[in-house]
C-alpha positions in Angstrom: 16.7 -23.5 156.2 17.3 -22.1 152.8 17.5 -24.0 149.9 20.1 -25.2 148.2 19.7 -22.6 145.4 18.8 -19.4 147.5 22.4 -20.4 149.0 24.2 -20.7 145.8 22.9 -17.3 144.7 24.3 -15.6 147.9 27.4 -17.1 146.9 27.4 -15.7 143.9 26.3 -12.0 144.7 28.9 -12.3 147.8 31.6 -12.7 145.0 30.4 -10.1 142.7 31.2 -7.5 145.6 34.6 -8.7 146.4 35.6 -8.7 142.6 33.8 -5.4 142.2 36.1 -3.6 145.5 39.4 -5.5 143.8 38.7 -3.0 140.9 40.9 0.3 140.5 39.0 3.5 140.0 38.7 4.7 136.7 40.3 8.4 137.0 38.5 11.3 136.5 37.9 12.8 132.8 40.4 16.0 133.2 39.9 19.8 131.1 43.5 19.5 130.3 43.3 16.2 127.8 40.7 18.0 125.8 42.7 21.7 125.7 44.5 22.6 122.0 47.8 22.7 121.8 49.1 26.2 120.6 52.0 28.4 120.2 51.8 31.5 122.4 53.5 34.9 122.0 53.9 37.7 124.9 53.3 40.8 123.1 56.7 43.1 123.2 58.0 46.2 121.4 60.6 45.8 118.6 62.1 48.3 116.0 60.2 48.7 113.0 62.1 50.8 111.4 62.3 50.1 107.4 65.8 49.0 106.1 67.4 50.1 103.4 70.2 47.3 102.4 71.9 49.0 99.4 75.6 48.4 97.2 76.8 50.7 94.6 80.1 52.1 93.2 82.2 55.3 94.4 82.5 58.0 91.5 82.9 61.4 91.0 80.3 63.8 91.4 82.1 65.6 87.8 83.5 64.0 85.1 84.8 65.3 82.2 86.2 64.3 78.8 88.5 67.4 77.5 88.4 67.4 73.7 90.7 69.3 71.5 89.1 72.1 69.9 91.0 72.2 66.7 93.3 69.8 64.7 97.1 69.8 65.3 100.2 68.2 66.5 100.8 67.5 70.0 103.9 69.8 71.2 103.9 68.7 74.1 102.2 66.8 77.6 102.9 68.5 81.1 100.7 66.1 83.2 99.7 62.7 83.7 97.3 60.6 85.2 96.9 61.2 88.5 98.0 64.6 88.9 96.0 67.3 90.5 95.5 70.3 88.9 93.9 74.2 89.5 92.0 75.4 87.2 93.6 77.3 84.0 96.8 74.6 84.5 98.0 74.2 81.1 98.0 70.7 80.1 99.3 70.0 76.6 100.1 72.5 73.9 99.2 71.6 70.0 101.1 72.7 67.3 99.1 75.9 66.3 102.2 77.6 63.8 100.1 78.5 61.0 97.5 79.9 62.8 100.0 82.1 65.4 101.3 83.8 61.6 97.7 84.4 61.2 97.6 86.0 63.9 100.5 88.4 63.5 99.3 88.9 60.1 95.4 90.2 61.5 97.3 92.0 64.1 99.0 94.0 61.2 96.0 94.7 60.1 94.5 96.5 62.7 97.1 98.6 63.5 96.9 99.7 59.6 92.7 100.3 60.3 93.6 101.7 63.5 95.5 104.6 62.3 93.1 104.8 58.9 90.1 105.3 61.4 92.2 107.9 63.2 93.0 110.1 60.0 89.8 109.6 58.8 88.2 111.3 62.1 90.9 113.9 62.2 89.8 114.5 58.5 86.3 114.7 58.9 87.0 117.0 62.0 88.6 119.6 59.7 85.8 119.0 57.1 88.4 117.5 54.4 86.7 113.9 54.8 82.9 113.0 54.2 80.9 111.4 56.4 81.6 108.1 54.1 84.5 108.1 54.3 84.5 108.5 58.5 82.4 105.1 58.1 84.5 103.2 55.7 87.3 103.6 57.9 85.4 102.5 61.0 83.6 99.6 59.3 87.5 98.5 58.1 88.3 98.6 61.6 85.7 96.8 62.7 86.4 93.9 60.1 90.2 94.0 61.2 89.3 93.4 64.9 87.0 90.4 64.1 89.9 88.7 61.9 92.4 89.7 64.8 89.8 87.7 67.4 89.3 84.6 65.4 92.9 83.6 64.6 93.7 84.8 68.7 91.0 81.8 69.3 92.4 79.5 67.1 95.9 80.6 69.0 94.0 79.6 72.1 92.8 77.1 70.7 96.2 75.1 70.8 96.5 75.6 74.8 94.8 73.2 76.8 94.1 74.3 79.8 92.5 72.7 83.0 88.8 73.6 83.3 88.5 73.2 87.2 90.1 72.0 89.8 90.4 68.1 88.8 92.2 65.1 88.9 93.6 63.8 85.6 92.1 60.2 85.5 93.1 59.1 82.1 95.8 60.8 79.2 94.9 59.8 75.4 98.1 61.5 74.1 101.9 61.8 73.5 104.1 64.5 71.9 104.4 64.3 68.6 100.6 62.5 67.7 98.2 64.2 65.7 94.7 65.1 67.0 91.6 66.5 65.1 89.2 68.8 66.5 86.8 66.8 69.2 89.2 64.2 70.1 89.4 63.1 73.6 92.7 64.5 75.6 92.2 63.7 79.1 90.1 62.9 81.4 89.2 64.5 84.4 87.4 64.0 87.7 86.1 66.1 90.8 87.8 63.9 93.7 87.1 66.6 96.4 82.9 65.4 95.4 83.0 61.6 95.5 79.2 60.5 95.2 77.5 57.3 95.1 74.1 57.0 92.9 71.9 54.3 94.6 69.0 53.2 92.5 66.0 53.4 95.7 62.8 51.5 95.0 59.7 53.7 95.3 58.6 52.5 98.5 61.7 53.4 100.3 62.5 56.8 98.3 59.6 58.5 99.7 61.0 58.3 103.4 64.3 59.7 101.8 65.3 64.0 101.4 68.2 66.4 100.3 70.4 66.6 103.7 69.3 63.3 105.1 72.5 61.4 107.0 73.4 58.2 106.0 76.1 55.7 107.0 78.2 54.3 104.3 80.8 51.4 104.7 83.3 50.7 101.9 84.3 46.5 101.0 88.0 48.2 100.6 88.1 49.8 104.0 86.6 48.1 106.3 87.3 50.2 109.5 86.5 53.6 107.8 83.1 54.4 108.6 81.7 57.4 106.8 78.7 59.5 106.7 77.0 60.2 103.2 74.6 63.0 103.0 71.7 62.7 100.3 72.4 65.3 97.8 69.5 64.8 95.4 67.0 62.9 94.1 66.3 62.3 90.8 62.8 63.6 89.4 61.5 60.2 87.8 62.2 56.2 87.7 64.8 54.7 85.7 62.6 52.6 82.9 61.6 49.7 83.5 63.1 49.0 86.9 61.3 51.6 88.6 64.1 52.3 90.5 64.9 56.2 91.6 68.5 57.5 91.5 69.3 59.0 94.8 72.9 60.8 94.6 74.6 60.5 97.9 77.6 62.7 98.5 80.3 61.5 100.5 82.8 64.3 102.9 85.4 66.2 101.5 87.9 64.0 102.9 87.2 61.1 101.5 89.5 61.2 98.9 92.5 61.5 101.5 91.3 59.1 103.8 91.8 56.6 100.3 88.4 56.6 99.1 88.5 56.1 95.3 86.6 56.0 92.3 85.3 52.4 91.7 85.3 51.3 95.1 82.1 49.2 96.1 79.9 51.4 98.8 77.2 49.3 100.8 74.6 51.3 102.7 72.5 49.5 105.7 70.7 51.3 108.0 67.0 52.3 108.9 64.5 55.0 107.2 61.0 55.7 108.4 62.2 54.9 112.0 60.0 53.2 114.1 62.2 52.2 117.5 59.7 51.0 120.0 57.0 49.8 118.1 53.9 47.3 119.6 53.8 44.7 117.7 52.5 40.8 116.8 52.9 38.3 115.0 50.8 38.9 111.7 49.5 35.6 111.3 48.0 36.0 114.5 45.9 38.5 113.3 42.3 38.1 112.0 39.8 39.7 110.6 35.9 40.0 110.9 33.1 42.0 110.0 34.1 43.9 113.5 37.7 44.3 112.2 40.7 42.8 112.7 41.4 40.8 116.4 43.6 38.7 118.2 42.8 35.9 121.2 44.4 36.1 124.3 45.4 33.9 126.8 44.4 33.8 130.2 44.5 30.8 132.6 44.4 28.5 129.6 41.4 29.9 128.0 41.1 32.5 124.7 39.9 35.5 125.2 38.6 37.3 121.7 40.2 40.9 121.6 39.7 43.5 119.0 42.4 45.2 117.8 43.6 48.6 115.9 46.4 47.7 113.7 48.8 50.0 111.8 52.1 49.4 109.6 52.9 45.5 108.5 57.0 44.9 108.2 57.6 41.5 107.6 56.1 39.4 109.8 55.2 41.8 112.5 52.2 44.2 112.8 52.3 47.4 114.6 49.6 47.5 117.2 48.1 50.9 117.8 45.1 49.7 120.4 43.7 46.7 122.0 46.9 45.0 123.4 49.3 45.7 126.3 52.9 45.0 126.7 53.2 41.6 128.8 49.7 40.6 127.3 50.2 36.2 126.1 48.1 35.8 122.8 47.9 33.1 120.5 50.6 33.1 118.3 49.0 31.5 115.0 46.2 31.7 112.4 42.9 32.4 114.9 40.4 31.5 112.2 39.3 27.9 113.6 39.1 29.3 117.1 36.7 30.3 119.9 35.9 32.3 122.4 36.4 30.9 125.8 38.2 27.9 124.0 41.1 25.9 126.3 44.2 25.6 124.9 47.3 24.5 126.5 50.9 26.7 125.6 53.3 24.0 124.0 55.8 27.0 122.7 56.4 30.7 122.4 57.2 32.2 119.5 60.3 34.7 119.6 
């Protein structure tokens, strides 16, 4: 028989197996615990076009300030502000009294040198008058006619007269004032040519030309919608601001459809336009001694992928080669990442 100690000892190991098959199994060690979480993007196309977000202030393409010419009375006003006028309209006449006797007196004149010049030729033709005398009688005539045209300017002088077809904008004066030579009468302005000038950083001027179409919307009218067409652009940068003025002329019709000087002018729309452009996020872009690269994502695993990149707007980069449409990469900063490294997709970025 065994002893009493060999028995105990069976006892024991007997109970160290039925505590040992009580005992759950400890579950295996899965890939997925030790994957990184990331944020994944599924590479798409998107328009790259540059914007061009702009405000500035309708005005007239020509503007002008119509000074008097010589001092004098106002006679009298035919027009006021917002009258339209043709060319050669008169507008106001000045009090020009003294110079119209002028006038009449120089006129005198040259009818007197007129028929002196005419004797003296008949004269000389009969060989009664020298050749001096011929010449002192044309040289009177001559001075006659020069007096006759200055006082006719002065005359002319006193009629103030539209320069172009215009719009008068503002009127300084009322019969009966008196005015000295370069005072402002009216104003006047080109309403058929309304223009904005947009000052245009120089990254976005070079993708502008003369003839390029733009849509403009006005704060005023909100349902008009008009097209502007880029009329120039100004040879340098304004100071400081580096800004170029583009001048954006606005149709004929503007000014009918109640378009005025003043108004605020907005323009939003694309330049250098890029539609259906590949792109990525740029953070998930980096670069190596090979170039630049991304990491894909296939089966929950990176994939390291180098890339050709081209234009950066925002936060997107054009891809030119490397990536497909539908491709998954990883949406952030690749530095701290590997090859063959698993990762699970917690989020993708839009």
């Amino acid at each position: 028989m065994p002893s009493i100690r060999l028995q105990r000892l069976l006892v024991l190991f007997a109970s160290l197996l039925l505590v040992s098959a009580c005992q759950p199994e400890a579950p295996p060690v899965s890939a997925s615990n030790n994957a990184t979480p990331v944020a994944a993007y599924s590479v798409s196309t998107r328009d790259l076009s540059r914007p061009l977000r702009l405000s500035a202030s309708v005005e007239p393409r020509t503007q002008i300030r119509l000074a008097a010419r010589t001092a004098g009375t106002v006679q009298a006003v035919h027009h006021e502000e917002g009258e339209r006028v043709q060319r050669g309209q008169l507008l106001a006449q000045l009090d020009v009294a003294e110079a119209a006797a002028e006038l009449a007196r120089t006129e005198a004149q040259l009818n007197s040198a007129r028929l002196d010049y005419q004797r003296a030729v008949e004269l000389r033709r009969r060989g009664v008058a020298t050749e001096l005398e011929l010449q002192t009688a044309q040289v009177a005539l001559q001075v006659a006619e020069s007096h006759q045209a200055l006082w006719s300017s002065r005359v002319a002088y006193g009629r103030i007269e539209a320069p172009q077809n215009a719009t008068i904008t503002a009127r300084h004066i009322d019969p009966g004032e008196a005015v000295d030579a370069q005072d402002t009468l009216f104003e006047l302005a080109d309403m058929d040519h309304l223009v904005l000038r947009l000052g245009v950083s120089e990254l976005d001027v070079v993708h502008l030309a003369p003839g390029q179409q733009i849509p403009v919307h006005l704060d005023a009218l909100p349902d008009l919608r008009l097209t502007g067409e880029v009329r120039r652009i100004f040879p340098a940068a304004m100071g400081t601001s580096r800004l170029i003025t583009v001048e954006l002329v606005l149709p004929p019709s503007s000014w009918d459809l109640g378009v005025k000087p003043g108004f605020l002018a907005r323009i939003d729309t694309g330049i250098d336009p890029r539609p259906d452009t590949l792109v990525v996020p740029s953070a998930a872009i980096g670069s190596g001694d090979n170039g630049n690269y991304v990491y894909t994502i296939t089966q929950e695993q990176l994939g390291y992928r180098p890339i050709q990149t081209g234009i950066t707007r925002g936060r997107w980069t054009e891809i030119i080669d490397g990536l497909e449409p539908g491709e998954t990469i990883l949406a952030s900063n690749p530095i701290d990442m590997q090859d063959a490294q698993p990762v699970r997709i917690v989020t993708y970025l839009e």
